[in-house]
C-alpha positions as CSV (number, residue, x, y, z in Angstrom):
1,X,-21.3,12.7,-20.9
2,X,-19.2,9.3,-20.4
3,X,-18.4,8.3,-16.8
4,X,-15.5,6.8,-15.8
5,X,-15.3,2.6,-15.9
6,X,-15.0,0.8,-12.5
7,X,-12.6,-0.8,-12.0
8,X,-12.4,-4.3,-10.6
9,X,-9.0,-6.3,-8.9
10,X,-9.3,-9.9,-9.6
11,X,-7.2,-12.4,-7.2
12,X,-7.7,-15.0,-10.5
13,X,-5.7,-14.5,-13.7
14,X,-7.0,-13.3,-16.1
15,X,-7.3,-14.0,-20.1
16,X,-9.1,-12.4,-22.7
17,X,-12.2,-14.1,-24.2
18,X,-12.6,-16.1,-20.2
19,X,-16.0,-15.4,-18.3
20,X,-15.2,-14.8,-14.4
21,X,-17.0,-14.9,-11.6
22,X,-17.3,-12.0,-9.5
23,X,-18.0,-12.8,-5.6
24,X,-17.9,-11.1,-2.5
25,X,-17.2,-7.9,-1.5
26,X,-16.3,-7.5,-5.9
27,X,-19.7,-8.7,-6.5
28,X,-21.6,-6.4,-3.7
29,X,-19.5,-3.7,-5.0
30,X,-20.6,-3.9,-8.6
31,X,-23.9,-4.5,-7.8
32,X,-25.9,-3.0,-5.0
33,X,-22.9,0.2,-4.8
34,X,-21.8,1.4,-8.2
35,X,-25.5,-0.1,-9.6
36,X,-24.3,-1.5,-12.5
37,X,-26.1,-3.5,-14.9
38,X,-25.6,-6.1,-17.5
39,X,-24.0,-5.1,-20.6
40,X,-22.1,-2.2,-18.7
41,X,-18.4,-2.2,-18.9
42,X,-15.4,-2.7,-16.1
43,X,-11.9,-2.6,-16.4
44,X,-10.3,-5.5,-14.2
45,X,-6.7,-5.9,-13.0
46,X,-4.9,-8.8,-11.1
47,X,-2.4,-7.7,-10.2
48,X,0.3,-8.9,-12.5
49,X,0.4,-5.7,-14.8
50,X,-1.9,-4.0,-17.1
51,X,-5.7,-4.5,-16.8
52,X,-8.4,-5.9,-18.9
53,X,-11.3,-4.1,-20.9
54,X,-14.6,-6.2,-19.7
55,X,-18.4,-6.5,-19.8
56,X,-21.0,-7.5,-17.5
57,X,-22.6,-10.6,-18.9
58,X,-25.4,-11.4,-15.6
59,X,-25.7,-10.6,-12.0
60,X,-27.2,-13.1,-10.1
61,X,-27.9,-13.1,-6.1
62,X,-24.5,-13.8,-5.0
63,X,-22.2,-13.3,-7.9
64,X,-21.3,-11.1,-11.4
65,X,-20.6,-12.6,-14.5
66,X,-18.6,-10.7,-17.0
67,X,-16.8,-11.7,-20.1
68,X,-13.0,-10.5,-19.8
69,X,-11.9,-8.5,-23.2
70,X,-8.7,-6.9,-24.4
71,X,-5.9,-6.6,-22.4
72,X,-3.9,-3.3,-21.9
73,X,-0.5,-3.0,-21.0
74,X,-0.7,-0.1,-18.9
75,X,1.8,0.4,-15.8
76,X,1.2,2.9,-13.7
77,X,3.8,2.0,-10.9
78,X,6.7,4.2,-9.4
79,X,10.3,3.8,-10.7
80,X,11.4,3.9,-6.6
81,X,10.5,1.1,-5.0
82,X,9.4,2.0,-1.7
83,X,9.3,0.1,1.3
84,X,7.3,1.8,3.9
85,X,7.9,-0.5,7.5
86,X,5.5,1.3,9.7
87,X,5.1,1.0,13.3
88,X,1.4,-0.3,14.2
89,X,-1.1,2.7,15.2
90,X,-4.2,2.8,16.3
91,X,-7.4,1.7,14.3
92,X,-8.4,4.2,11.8
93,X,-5.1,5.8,11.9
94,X,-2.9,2.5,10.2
95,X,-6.1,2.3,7.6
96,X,-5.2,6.1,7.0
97,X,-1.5,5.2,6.1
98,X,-2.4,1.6,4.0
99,X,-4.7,3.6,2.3
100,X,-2.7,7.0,1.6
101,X,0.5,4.5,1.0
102,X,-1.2,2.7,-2.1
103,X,-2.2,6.0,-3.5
104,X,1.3,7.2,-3.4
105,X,2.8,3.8,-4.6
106,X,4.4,2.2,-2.1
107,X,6.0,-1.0,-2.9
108,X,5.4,-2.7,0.6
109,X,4.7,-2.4,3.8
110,X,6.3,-4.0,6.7
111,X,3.7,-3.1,9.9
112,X,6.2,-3.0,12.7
113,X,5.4,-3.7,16.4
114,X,7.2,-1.9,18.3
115,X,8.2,-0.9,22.4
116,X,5.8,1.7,22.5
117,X,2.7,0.2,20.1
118,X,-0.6,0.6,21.9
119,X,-1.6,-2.1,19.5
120,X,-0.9,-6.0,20.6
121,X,-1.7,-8.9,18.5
122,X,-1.9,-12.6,18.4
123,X,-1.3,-14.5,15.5
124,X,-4.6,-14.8,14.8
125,X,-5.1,-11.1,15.5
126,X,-2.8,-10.6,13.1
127,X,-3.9,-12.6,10.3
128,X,-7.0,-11.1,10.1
129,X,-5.6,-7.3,10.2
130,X,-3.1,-8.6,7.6
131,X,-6.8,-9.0,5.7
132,X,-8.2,-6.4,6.3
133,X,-5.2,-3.8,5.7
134,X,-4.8,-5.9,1.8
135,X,-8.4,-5.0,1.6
136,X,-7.6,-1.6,2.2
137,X,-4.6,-1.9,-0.5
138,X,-6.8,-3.2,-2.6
139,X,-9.9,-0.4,-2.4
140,X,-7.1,2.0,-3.0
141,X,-5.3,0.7,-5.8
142,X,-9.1,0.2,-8.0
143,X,-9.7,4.0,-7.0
144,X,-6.2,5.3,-7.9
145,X,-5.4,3.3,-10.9
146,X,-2.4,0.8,-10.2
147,X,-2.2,-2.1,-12.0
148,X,-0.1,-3.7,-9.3
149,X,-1.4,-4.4,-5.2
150,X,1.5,-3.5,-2.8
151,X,2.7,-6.3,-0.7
152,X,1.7,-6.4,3.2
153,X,3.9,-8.4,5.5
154,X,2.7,-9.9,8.7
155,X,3.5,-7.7,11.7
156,X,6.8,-8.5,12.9
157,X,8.6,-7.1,15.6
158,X,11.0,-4.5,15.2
159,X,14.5,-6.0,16.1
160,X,13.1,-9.1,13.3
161,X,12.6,-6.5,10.8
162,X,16.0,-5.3,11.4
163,X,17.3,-8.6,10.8
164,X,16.3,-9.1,7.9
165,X,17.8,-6.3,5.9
166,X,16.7,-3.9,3.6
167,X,16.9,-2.6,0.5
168,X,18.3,0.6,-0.8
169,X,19.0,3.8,0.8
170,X,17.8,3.5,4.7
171,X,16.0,6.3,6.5
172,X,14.4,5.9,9.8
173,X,12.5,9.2,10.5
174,X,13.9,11.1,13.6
175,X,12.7,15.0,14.5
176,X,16.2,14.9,15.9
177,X,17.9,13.4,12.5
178,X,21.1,15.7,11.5
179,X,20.1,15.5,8.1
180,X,17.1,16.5,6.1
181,X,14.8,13.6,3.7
182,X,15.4,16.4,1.0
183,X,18.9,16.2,0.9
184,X,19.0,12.7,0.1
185,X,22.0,12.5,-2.5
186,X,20.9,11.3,-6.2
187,X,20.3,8.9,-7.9
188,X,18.2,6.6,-5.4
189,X,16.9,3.0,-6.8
190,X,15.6,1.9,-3.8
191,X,14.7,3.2,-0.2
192,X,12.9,1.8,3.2
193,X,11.5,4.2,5.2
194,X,11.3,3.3,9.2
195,X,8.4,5.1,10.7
196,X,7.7,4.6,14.6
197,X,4.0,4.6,16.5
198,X,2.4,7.2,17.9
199,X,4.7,7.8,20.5
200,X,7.6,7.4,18.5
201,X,10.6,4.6,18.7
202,X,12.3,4.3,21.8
203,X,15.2,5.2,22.6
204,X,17.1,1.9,22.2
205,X,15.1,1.3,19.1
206,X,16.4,4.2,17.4
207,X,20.0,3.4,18.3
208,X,19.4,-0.6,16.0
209,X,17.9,1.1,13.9
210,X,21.3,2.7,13.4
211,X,23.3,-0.2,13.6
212,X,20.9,-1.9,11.1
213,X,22.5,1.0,9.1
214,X,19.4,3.3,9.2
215,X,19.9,7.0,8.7
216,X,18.1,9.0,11.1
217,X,16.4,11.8,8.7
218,X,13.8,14.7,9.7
219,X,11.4,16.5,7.1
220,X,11.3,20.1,9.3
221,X,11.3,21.7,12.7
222,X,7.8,20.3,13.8
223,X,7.0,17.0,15.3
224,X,4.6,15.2,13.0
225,X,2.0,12.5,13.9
226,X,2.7,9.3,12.5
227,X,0.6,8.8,9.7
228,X,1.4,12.7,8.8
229,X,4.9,12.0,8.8
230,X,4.4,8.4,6.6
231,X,2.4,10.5,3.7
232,X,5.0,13.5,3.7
233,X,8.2,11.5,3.4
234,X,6.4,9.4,0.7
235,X,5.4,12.2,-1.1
236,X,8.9,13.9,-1.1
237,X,10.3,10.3,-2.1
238,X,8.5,10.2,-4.9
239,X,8.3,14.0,-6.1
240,X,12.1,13.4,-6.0
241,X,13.3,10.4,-7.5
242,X,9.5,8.7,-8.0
243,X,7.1,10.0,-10.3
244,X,5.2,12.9,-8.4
């Protein structure tokens, strides 16, 4: 029985016919957790569409060697592009939502911080969970198949990400919303979806949200934690006007 080829993201282009070096967390990956060997094959991507048949050539102490083959034209992203602008929960929790976002092919995500975050960063802070969540991202997109690694803003404050604008069809997600993410009205090319923190937006957050031309929306009659609430609307997004 054949088992499934690993695959690989690469930050570098690739080319067929180049050798690359894998390093890091690739390289530790290969080697000491899947236990792969020279001669066995890995598909790589880097992000730019399509992925690449290659081989192991060597592994050496701190790095793999393969030889990068054919290259496949294979997209597997979403027709919607989805911005998911999330407020900033706790530890495991924003992992969670990176993580389940990817899989459900998310475009972006804007990590929001907002009046009621329990989670305060500094710029350095920041930079390094900006790391960590693209990890994450990336983890997710070698497991699930895309071609293509969402985009991860810096966190930014609420009223900023309001000021930039958005684009397509505008939903904050409200349990007191007077219309339903379902009813949405076709067809959609585009949509951000405005998800508070655990506790929710406050009160004056919700109202620039509106201004910003947000429509509150609510997906049922029960309250949902935050990273519920980010997977269900993504999923209904997508079974509607994505590819679910």
């Amino acid at each position: 029985m054949s088992r499934n080829v690993a695959r690989v993201y690469v930050e570098a282009p690739l080319a067929p016919g180049r050798r690359e070096s894998l390093q890091g967390g690739a390289a530790n990956h290969v080697a000491r957790v899947l236990r792969l060997r020279a001669g066995d094959p890995l598909t790589l991507f880097d992000g730019r569409g399509g992925e690449y048949a290659a081989q192991i050539e060597a592994i050496r102490k701190d790095a793999v060697w393969v030889v990068v083959g054919e290259h496949a034209a294979r997209e597997r992203e979403s027709p919607l592009p989805v911005t998911l602008a999330q407020g900033i929960s706790r530890g495991e929790r924003m992992d969670w939502v990176i993580q389940k976002a990817t899989e459900l092919g998310v475009a972006r995500i804007a990590p929001l911080l907002t009046e009621r975050s329990v989670v305060h960063l500094d710029a350095q802070q920041a930079r390094k969970r900006v790391q960590h969540w693209t990890a994450i991202a990336i983890a997710a997109c070698e497991q699930s198949g895309r071609t293509r690694v969402p985009k991860i803003e810096s966190p930014l404050a609420l009223q900023a990400f309001l000021d930039m604008g958005s684009e397509g069809e505008r939903i904050v997600l409200s349990p007191h919303g007077s219309r339903h993410l379902a009813e949405i009205p076709t067809p959609l090319s585009a949509a951000t979806v405005l998800i508070g923190p655990e506790g929710g937006l406050a009160p004056a957050e919700a109202e620039a949200a509106v201004r910003a031309h947000f429509v509150p929306m609510r997906m049922g009659p029960r309250i949902l934690r935050t990273e519920t609430a980010a997977v269900c609307a993504l999923t209904l997004l997508q079974h509607r006007f994505g590819d679910l």
